[in-house]
N, C-alpha and C positions, 0 to 999 in steps of 0.2 A: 524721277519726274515729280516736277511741284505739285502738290492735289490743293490749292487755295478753294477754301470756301465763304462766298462772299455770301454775306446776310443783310437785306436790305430793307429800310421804312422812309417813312413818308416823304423824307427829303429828298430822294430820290426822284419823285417822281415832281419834285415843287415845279423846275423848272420845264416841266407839262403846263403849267397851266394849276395844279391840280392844288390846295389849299392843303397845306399838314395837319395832323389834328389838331396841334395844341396850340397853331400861330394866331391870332387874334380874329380869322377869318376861317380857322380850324372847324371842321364837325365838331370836334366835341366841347365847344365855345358855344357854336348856334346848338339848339332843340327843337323846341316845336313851340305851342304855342301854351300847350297845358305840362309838357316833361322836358325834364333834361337831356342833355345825347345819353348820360349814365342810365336811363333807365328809357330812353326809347330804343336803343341798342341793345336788345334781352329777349329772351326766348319767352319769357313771359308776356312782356308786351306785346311779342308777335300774335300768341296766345288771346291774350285780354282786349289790345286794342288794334287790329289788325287794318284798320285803314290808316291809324295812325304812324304803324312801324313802317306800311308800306308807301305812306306819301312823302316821309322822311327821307328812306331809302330813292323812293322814284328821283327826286329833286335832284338828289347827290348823283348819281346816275346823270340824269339831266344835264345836271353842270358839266358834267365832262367826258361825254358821251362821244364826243366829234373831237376831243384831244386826243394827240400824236402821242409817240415815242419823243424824247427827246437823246443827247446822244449820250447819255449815261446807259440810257438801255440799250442802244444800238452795242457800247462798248461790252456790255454783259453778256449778249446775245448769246456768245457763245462759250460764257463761264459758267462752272458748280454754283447753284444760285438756288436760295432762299430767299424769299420777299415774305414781308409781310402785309403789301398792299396790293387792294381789292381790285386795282382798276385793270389788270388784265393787260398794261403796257409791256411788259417783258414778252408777251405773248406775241406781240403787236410786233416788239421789233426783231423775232427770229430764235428767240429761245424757247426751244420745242421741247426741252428737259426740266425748266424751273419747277421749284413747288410753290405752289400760291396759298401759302401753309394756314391763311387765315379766309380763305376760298376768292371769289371773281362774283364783282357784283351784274357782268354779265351773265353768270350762272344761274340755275336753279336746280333743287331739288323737291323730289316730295317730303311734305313733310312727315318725319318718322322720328324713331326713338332714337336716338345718339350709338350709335355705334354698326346699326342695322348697315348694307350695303343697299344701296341706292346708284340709277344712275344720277349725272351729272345733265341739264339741259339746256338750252338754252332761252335767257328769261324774257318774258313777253314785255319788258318794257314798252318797246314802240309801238305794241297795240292799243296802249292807254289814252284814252278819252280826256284830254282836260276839263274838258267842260264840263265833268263829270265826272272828275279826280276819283273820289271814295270810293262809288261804287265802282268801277270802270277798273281800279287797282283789284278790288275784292273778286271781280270776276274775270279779270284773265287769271289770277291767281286760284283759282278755283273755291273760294272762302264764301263758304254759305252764311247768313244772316247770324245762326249762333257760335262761328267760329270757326277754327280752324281744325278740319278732319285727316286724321295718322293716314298717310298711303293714299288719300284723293286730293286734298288740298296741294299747295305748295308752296314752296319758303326759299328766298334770295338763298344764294351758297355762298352765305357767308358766318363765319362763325362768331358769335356772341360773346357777348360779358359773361353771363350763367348758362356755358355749354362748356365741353374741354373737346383737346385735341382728340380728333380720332383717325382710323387711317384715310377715312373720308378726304381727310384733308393733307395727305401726305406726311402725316408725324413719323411714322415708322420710318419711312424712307429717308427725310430729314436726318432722326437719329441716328442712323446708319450714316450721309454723309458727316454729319458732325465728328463722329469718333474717326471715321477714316481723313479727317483732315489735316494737312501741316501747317495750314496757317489759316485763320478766319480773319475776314475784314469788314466789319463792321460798319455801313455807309448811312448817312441821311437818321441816323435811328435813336433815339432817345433810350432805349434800353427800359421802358417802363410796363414791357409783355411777356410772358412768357417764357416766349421763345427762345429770346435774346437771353434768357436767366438760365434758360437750360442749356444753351451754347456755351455758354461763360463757365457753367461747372462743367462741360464736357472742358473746354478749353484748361483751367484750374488741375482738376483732374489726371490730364493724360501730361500738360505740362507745352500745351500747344501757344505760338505766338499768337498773339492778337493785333491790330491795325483799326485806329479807331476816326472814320473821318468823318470831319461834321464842322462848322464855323465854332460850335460852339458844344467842343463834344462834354461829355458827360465822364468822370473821374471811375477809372472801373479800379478794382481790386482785383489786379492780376500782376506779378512779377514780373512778365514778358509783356509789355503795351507799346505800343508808337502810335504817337497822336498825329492826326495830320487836320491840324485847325483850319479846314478850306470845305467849299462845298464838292459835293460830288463830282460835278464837272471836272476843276483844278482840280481836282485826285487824276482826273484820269487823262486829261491832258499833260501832266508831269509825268505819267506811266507812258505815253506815246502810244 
C-alpha cells in the first residue's frame, strides 16, 4: 500500500484568497510601518514591541479570517499531510490528522520557554477593539505595560524566525511520517524552510521519490524528481 506524504506551503492555499509570502502582495513584502516582516516575525519582537508583533499578526488574521477551503484542501482532506501554512484551511476542509508544523494563527499559546508542554487555545482575535487596536491586542492577549510575562501572557501559535521546531508543533511526528514515506509531493512550496530541507535529506537519504508541483517549481538536488509545472489545482485535477 502507497504511504504518499504530501508537504504543503503557501500556494496552496493562494487560491483561498490567501496572499503567499513572497508574491508582490506576500507578508513578507508588506511590514509595518517602523520593521520589516524579517523582524516583526520573531520572538523578540513579540518580546520588545508587543503591540506591534500583534497588530501585524491581527491584520493578517483579519485579511482572511472569513476565507474557505478551496478544492486543493478538500482533495487533501483525507491525505498523510504536512502544511506549512498557518491559516488552519486543511482543518477547515476535513483533515483531522494534518500537522500544521509551523502552528494555526487561529491558535494560541501561553507564553513559555520553547520546549515547555503547553496547551493549545483558541485566540481572542474577535475580541479586539479596533478602535483601540494596541491596547485592546495587549489585553486580550494578557500583556501588561512592561511586557510580556512566561505562563500569564500569551502568544499567537505560531512559530518564528528565532524559535525551532518543538513537538509543540508536531516535529517529532512529522519525522516519523517523513522516514516512513515512499513518496513525498511537494505542492505550492518554494523549499526556502526548514522543513521542506529536512524532508529533502530524509528523501536523499532513504532514496525516496520526490514530486515537485508549482508553475514555477524550484530545481532540487535529488536523483529521483518529477516536476509537474502547474498549480496545485491542475496537480490534482489530472490525479481525478
Amino acid at each position: 500500500m502507497s504511504n504518499t506524504l504530501y508537504i504543503t506551503g503557501a500556494g496552496v492555499s493562494a487560491a483561498s484568497g490567501i496572499p503567499t509570502f513572497r508574491g508582490e502582495d506576500g507578508f513578507w513584502r508588506i511590514g509595518s510601518k517602523n520593521y520589516t516582516p524579517m523582524e516583526m516575525a520573531t520572538r523578540r519582537m513579540y518580546q520588545m514591541r508587543p503591540d506591534e508583533f500583534l497588530a501585524w499578526y491581527y491584520h493578517r488574521f483579519a485579511s482572511y479570517r472569513d476565507h474557505g477551503p478551496n478544492e486543493v484542501h478538500y482533495w487533501l482532506a483525507d491525505k498523510n499531510l504536512i502544511t506549512q501554512n498557518i491559516d488552519g484551511l486543511d482543518g477547515k476542509a476535513g483533515n483531522q490528522d494534518y500537522i500544521a508544523i509551523h502552528g494555526r494563527l487561529d491558535l494560541m499559546t501561553e507564553f513559555h520557554n520553547q520546549g515547555e508542554p503547553v496547551d493549545k487555545l483558541t485566540a481572542p482575535w474577535e475580541q479586539v477593539d479596533e478602535s483601540r487596536l494596541s491596547q485592546s491586542l495587549l489585553e486580550v492577549f494578557a500583556i501588561p505595560e512592561q511586557g510580556p510575562v512566561l505562563h500569564r501572557s500569551f502568544k499567537p501559535f505560531v512559530l518564528l524566525f528565532d524559535e525551532y521546531y518543538t513537538d509543540l508543533y508536531g516535529i517529532d511526528e512529522a519525522q516519523r511520517r517523513m522516514l516512513a514515506a515512499d513518496r513525498m509531493v511537494f505542492m505550492g512550496t518554494s523549499f526556502s524552510v526548514n522543513i521542506t530541507q529536512m524532508a529533502l535529506e530524509v528523501a536523499r537519504s532513504l532514496a525516496i521519490p520526490i514530486e515537485v508541483v508549482d508553475p514555477q517549481p524550484t530545481h532540487i538536488l535529488h536523483p529521483n524528481v518529477t516536476y509537474h509545472k502547474m498549480t496545485a489545482l491542475e496537480y490534482i485535477q489530472k490525479q481525478g
